[in-house]
C-alpha positions, 0 to 999 in steps of 0.5 A: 816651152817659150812661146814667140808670137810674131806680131805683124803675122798673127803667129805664135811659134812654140820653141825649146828654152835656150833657142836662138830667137833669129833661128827660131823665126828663120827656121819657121818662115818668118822673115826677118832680113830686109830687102838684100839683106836676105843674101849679104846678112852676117848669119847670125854673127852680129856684124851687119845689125839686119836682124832688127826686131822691136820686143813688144812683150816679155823682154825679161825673158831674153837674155839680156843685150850683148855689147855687139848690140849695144855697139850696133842699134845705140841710136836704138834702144828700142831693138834688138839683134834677134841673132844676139837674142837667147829665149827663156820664155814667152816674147812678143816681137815685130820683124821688120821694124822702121 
């Protein structure tokens, strides 16, 4: 089973493969929407771009970027949609990012 180790938490969530990573982090009490976001987010549609994560470790093990995420972080290349992201093995990540 995939393991996603929430950096800033110190937490390690065990996940079946093929999880959606915002749902795996939403459905263990990680935050991960900012401020307002909280209540306007697209629920995982990839049109408001809120669910931003930095993968620090195991990028290979997600599915690879989608064009609505492309489109959305192209100034950065350095995150990812956690909506947008399919995990197939074990990843690191920090919520939350700058």
């Amino acid at each position: 089973m995939p393991k996603i180790t929430v950096e800033e938490l110190d937490r390690t969530l065990v996940v079946p493969p093929g999880a959606n990573l915002r749902e795996a982090l939403l459905d263990a009490g990680v935050e991960v929407y900012p401020f307002v976001w909280a209540l306007l987010n697209c629920r995982g549609h990839g049109i408001c771009g809120s669910c931003r994560v930095k993968v620090t470790g195991g990028e290979e093990n997600l599915s690879p970027r989608t064009d609505v995420e492309s489109r959305k972080l192209r100034k950065r290349p350095d995150l990812r949609l956690a909506c947008q992201c399919v995990v197939r093995g074990d990843v690191k990540v920090l919520t939350l990012p700058a």
